[in-house]
N, C-alpha and C positions, 0 to 999 in steps of 0.2 A: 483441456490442455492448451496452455497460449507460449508465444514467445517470454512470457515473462516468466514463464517455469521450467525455461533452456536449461541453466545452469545446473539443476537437483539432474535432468537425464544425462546433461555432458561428464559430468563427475560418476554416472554411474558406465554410461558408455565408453569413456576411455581411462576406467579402472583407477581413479583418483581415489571412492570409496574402497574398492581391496588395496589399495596401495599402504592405506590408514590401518589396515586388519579390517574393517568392517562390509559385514554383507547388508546392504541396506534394499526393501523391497518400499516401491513407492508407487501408490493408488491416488487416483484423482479426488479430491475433495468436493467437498459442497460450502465453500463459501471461507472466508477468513473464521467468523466466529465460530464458525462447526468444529475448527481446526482445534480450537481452542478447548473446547465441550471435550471432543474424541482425546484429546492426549491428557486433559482432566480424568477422563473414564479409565484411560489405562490400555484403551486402545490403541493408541500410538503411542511412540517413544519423542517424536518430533513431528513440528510440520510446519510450514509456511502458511504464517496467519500476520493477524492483526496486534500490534503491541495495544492500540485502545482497549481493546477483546480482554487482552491480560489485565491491565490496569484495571477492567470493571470486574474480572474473577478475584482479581487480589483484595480488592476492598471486600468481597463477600466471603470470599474461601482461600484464605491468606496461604492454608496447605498446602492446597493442593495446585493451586495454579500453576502456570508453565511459564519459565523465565525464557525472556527472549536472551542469544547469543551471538546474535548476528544481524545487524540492524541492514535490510536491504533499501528499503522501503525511506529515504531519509527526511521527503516531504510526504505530506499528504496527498492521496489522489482524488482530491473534491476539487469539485472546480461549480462557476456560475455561468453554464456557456449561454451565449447571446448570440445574435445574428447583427453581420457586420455592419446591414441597415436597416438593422430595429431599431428603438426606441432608446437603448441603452448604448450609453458612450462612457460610463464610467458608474462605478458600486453605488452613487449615491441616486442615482435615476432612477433606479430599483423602487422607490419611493411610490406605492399607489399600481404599483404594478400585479401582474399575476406571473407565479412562479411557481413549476412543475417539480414537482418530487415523492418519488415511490415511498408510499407510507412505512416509517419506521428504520430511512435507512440513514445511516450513517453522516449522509451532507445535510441531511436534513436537520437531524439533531444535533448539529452544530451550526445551522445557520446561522440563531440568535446572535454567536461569537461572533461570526463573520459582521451581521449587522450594526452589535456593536462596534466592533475596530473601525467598519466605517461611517458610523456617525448616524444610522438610520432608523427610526423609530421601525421594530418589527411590527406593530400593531398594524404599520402603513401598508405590510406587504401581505397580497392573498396568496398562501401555499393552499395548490389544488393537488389532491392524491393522485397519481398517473401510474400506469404500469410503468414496472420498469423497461421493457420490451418496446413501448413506442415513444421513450422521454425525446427523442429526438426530432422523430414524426408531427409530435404534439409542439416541438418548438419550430418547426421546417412550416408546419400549417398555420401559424399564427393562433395555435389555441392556448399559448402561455406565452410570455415576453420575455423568459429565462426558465432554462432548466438547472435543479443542480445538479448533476454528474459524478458518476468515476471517469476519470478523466481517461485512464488509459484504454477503456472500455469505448465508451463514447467518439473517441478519436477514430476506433476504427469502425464503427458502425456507421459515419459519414461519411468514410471513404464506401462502405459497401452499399450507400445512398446514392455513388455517383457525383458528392459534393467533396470538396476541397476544407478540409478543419481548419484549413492554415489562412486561407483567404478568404474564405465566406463566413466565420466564425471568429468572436472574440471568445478567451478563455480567463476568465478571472480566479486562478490558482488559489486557494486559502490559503496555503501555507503565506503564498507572495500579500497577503493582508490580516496580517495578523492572528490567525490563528497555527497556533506555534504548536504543533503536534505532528508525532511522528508515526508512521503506520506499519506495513508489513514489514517480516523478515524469519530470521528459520529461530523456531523455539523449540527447548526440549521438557521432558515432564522433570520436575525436581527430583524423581525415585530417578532418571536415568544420571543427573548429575551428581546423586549421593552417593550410586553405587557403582558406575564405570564412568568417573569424570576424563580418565584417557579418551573414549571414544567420544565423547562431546567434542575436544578438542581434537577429533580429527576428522568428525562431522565437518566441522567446520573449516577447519581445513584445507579439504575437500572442494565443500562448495565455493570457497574463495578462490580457491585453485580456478575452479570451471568459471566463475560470474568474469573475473577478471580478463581471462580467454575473451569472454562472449561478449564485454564491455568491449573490447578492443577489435572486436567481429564481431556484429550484430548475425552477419548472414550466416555464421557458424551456428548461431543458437537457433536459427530461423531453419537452418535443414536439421541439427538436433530432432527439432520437435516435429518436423515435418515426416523423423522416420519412425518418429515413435504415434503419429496421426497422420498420416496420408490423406485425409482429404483436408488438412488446411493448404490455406494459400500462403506457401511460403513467402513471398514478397509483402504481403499484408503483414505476417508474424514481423519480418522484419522491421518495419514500421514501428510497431507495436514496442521492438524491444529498441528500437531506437529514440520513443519519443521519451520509456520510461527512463533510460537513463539521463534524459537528458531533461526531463521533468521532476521524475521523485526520486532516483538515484545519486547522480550528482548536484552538490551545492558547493557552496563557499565555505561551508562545516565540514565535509566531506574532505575539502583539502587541510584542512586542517587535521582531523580526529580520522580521516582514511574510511572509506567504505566498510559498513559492518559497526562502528563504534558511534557512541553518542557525545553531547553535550550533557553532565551532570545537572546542569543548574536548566537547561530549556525541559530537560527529560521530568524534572519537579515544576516546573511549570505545565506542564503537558498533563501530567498528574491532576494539576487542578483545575485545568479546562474542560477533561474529562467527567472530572467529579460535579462541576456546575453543570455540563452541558445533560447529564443520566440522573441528577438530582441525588446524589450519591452521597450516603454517609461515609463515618471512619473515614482514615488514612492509610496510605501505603506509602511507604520509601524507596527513589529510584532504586534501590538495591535489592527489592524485594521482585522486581523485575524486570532487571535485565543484569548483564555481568558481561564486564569486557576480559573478563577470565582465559577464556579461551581462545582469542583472539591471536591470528598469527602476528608476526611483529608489522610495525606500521609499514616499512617497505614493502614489505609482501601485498598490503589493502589500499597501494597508492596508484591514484588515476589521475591525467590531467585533465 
């Protein structure tokens, strides 16, 4: 449990959930794509996952997949971290270099995107498999020239190194080079919105109630989680919930289309980034996963 999962216990701790009619119980996950798997199974009703996750169930299991409601997540959290005086000053350096990344994950299988947008042959660059546990360590010791990262993950594993992310660390954001893909946010299973679509829309509700709180008070969402886990460090959580919104929460779309909603025409775009990057047959239509349906009105999801 991180600062970035304030909001689902704030809604539940000062009773935004009963306020809607619903008694909602919330267990810790294993990972964005597990989320996805578990409320495919019928395990969950909802959860806080990966819209990629969705977009590759929906190509496979058009059914039963779980449509996002609530887009929290509005960039992606991959990044290319480098060191401030390494070798790299900019994406195209990367050229001949060695580059760390945990077999199978997510920044990885999208790199090539990234490569493309800027201009670099991948053949040039050696990706070496590294645990995920020392992607940092392995870029701090000079055994890679770049890691890829989850950024909001990473950020605070440098503070807990002792090092400073802001000023000893470059971060090359994907979303900020070209790869146009959007990530987490709260999804529910299609059976919950065929058969009680009121409580989706007050699911959500709900959460927008608390995220908006906690956007506007980081340190409300940082003791949130701090009493629902006693041994985090709440000042670190606050960090955490500060850099995401200020990394993958808020953009220039966000002021437009408000927190929780998307862009139609990037969200079909994103559609087929994914489908190149997993080698992916068939097709899916934004509307196959996701729905601004429930969505409270846009004053209600508006942040400066």
């Amino acid at each position: 449990i991180q600062g970035i999962h304030a909001w689902f216990y704030l809604a539940k701790e000062k009773g935004y959930f009963s306020d809607e009619g619903l008694d909602v119980q919330i267990d810790q996950g294993e990972g964005s794509a597990v989320t996805v798997t578990r409320i495919m199974s019928g395990a969950y009703d909802a959860g806080f996952g990966d819209m990629n996750a969705i977009i590759q169930n929906a190509l496979m299991k058009p059914d039963v997949s779980p449509v996002m409601v609530y887009q929290i997540y509005n960039q992606p959290p991959f990044s290319v971290l480098v060191k401030k005086d390494g070798p790299v000053t900019d994406l195209k350096k990367l050229a001949g270099l060695k580059i760390g990344s945990p077999a199978g994950s997510a920044a990885g299988r999208l790199f090539p995107a990234l490569t493309s947008n800027a201009g670099i042959d991948p053949n040039s660059v050696e990706v070496v498999n590294v645990a995920p546990n020392i992607q940092e360590q392995m870029l701090i010791r000079g055994n890679v020239d770049a890691s890829l990262v989850f950024n909001v993950t990473s950020y605070l594993n440098l503070i807990g190194l002792g090092l400073d992310p802001d000023k000893d660390f470059t971060w090359y954001n994907y979303g900020d080079h070209g790869v146009d893909i959007y990530s987490n946010g709260l999804m529910v299973s299609r059976k919950l919105i065929t058969e009680h679509p009121d409580a989706v829309r007050g699911l959500v509700k709900a959460v927008n109630r608390a995220m908006i709180e906690i956007m506007h008070d980081p340190a409300l969402g940082a003791a949130t989680v701090k009493a629902v886990e006693p041994l985090i460090n709440e000042q670190l959580e606050k960090r955490r919930i500060e850099f995401a919104i200020k990394n993958l929460i808020v953009s220039e779309e966000t002021g437009k289309v408000g927190v929780g909603d998307v862009d139609v025409s990037r969200l079909a775009r994103s559609i087929s980034s994914i489908k190149a990057a997993y080698e992916l047959k068939g097709d899916v239509t934004p509307d196959k996963v996701f729905t601004a349906e429930y969505l409270p009105p846009l004053a209600e999801r508006t942040v400066n």
